[in-house]
C-alpha positions in Angstrom: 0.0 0.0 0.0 1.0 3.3 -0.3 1.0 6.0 2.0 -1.8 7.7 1.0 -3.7 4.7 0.4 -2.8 3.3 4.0 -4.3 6.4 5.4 -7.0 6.0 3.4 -7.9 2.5 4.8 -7.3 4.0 8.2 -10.1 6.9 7.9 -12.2 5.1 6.3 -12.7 2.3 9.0 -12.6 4.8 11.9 -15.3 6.5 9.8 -17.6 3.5 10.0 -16.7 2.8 13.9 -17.5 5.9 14.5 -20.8 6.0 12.7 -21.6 2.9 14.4 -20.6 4.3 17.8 -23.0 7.5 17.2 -25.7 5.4 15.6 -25.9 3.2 19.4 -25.7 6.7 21.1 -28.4 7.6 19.4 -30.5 4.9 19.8 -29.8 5.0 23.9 -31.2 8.2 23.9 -29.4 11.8 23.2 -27.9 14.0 25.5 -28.5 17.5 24.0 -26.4 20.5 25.1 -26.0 24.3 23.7 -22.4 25.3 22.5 -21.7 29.1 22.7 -24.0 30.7 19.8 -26.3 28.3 20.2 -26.0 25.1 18.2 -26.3 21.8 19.6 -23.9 19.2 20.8 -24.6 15.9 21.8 -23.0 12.7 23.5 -22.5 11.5 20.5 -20.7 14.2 19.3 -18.0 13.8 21.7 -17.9 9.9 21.9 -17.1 10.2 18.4 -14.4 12.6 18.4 -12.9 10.6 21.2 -12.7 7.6 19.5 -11.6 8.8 16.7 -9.0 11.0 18.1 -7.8 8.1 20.1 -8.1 5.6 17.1 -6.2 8.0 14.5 -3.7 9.6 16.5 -2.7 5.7 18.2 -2.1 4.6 14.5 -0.5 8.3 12.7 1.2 9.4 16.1 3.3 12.4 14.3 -0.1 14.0 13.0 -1.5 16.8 14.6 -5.2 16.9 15.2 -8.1 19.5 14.8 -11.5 18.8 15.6 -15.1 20.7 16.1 -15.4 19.2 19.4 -11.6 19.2 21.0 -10.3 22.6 21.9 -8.1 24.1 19.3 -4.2 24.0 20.1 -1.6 25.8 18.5 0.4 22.5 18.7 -0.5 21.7 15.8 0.6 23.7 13.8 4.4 22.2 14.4 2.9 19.3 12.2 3.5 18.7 8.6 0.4 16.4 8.8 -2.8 16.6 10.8 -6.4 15.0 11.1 -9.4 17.6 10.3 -12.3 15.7 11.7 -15.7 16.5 12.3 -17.1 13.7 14.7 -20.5 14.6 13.2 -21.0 16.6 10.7 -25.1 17.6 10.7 -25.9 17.2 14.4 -29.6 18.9 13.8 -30.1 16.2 11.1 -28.9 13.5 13.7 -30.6 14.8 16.2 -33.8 14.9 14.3 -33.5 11.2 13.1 -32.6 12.8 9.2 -30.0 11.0 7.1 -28.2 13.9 5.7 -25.5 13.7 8.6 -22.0 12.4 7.9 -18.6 12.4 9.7 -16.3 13.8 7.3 -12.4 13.4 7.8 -9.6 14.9 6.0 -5.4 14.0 6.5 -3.7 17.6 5.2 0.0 17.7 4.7 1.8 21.1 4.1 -1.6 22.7 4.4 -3.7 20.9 1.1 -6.1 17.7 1.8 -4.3 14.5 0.5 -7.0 11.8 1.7 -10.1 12.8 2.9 -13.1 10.4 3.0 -17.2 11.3 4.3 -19.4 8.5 5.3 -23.3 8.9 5.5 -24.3 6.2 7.3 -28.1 6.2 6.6 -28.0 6.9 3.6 -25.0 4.4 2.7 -22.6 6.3 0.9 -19.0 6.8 1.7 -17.4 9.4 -0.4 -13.5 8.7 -0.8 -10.4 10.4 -2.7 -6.8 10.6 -2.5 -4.7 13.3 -3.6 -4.2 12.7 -7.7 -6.3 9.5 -7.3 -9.4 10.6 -8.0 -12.9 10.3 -6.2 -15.2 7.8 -5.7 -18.7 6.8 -4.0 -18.9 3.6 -3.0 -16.1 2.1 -4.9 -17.2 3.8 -8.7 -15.8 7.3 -10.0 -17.4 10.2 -9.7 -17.7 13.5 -11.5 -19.1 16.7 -11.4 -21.8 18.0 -13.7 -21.2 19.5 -16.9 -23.7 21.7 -16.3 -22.5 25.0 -18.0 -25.4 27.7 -17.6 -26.6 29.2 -14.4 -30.8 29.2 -15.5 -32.1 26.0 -13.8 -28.9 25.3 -12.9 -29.4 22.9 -9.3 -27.9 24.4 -6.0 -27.2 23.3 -2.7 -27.8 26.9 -1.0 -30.2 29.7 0.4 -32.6 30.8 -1.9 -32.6 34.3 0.0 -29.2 34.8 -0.4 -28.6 34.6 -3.7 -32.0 36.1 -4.6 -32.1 39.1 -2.6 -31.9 42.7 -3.7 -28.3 43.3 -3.1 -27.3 41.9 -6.0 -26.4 44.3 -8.9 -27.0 41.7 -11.5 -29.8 39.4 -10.7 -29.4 35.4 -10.6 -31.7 33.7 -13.1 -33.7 31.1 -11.9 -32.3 28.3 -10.0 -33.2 25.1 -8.6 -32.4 24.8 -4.3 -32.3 22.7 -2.5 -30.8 22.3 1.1 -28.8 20.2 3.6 -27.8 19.9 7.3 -23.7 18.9 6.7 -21.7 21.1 4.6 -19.2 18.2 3.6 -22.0 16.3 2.8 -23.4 18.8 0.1 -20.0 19.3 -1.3 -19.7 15.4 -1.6 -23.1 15.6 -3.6 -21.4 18.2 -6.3 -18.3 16.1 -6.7 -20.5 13.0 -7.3 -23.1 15.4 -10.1 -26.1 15.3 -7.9 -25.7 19.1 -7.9 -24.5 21.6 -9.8 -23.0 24.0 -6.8 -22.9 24.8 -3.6 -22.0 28.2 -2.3 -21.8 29.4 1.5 -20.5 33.4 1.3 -19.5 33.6 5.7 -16.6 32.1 6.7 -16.6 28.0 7.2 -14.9 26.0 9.4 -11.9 23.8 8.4 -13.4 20.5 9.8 -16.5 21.5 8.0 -15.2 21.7 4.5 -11.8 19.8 4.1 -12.3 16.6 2.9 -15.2 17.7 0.9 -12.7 20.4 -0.9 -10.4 17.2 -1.8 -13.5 14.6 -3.1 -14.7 17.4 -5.2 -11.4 18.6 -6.4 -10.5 14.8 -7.3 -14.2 14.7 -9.1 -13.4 17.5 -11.6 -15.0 20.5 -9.7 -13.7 23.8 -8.3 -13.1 24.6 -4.5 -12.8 28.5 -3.8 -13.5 31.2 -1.9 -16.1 33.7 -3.2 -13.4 35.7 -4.7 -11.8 32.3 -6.3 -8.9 32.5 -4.1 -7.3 29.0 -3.0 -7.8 27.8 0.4 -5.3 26.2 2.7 -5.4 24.6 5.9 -3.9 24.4 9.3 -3.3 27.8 9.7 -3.7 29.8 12.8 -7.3 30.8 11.9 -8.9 27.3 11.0 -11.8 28.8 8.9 -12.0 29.3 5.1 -13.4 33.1 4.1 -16.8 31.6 2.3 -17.6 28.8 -0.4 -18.1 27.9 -3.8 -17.8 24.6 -4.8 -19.4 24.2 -8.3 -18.9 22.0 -11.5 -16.0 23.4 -13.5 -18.5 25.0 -16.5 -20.1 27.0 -13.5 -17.7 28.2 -11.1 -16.9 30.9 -13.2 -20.0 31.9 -13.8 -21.1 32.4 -10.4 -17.6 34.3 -9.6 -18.6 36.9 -11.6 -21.3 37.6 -9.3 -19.6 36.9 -6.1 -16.4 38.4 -6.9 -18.2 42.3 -5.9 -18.7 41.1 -2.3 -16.0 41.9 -0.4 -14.5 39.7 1.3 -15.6 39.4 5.6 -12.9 41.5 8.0 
């Protein structure tokens, strides 16, 4: 095996453990608790991350670690590699007994995702890519749309966002439709489901890494609003805004999002 594909393996099984471990959380009952600004946390939240902080760091014991639910650390960003894990990705859909939850984790070396999987447990999918190996659901390649117009084009956004009145040229009609996990909806662009998704506040690392890698490997574009790059493990672990769109369209929707300014 190569190294990528070793780490590969690796996620992918502590993926499904931990799936498994917040599916029997879940089905003992939740324990729900309010994080500062409101959104939820549960038990299962943090048994997952445990588990897979334990399980990942036991077998890749050089590789720094960042995680929704373990307090940031500067330590690692001493670390070539790291782990960017959300233990669950979605936790209003999980909560609310909704499939479109995932746990998404990404390994990043020198600040770019190499291998980076997201499993969906109820809805049986697990999303995988390796850096220059492609991406694949469930063991077939997958590909982004060739969709190359924005009217009727198929988002994975707010309606009211990109329909409101502050937009100097209008959008033409568009087809929404939304989900609870970000890495999820990027996962459904790489695999052609969608067209786009675009997110235009700042998202967090854990939230958006290994979708940027599936849907890079699937042929799509990964950018800010402005279309700059992103990379990770820096100080700051968010990423200014999102658009993540099949490669006819990403330009298309840059040349309304490149007016916004980008967020102080």
């Amino acid at each position: 095996m190569t190294d990528l594909a070793a780490d590969l393996a690796l996620i992918v099984e502590a993926a499904r453990e931990g799936a498994d471990l917040a599916l029997a959380a879940r089905a003992r009952g939740l324990e729900i608790e309010r994080k500062p600004g409101g959104s939820p946390v549960t038990n299962a939240d943090l048994k997952v991350d445990a588990f897979l902080k334990e399980r990942l760091l036991a077998a890749r014991p050089d590789h720094g670690w960042l995680s929704e639910e373990t307090p940031d650390s500067p330590e690692r960003l001493k670390h070539r590699r790291i782990f960017v894990v959300d233990p669950i990705d979605g936790t209003q859909a999980f909560i609310a007994n909704r499939p479109w939850w995932c746990i998404p984790i990404a390994v990043i070396e020198d600040g770019q995702p190499v291998a980076a999987v997201i499993h969906v447990p109820e809805r049986s999918e697990i999303f995988v890519a390796t850096a220059g190996g492609g991406a694949r659901m469930n063991g077939a390649a997958i590909r982004a749309s060739d969709t190359d117009a924005l009217e009727d084009a198929s988002l994975l956004a707010s309606a009211q966002m990109l329909q409101g009145p502050q937009w100097v040229t209008p959008w033409p009609p568009m087809r929404f439709e939304k989900r609870s996990a970000l890495a999820y909806r990027m996962a459904l662009v790489a695999a052609g489901a969608f067209d786009a998704t675009v997110a235009l506040t700042p998202k967090w690392d854990w939230d958006v890494a290994a979708g940027a890698l599936i849907a890079r490997e699937a042929g799509a574009i990964v950018t800010d609003h402005l279309g700059e790059d992103w990379r990770f493990n820096r100080p700051d672990p968010r990423q200014a805004s999102l658009v993540c769109a099949a490669p006819g369209l990403h330009p298309l929707i840059l040349e309304r999002t490149g007016a916004i300014p980008r967020a102080s």
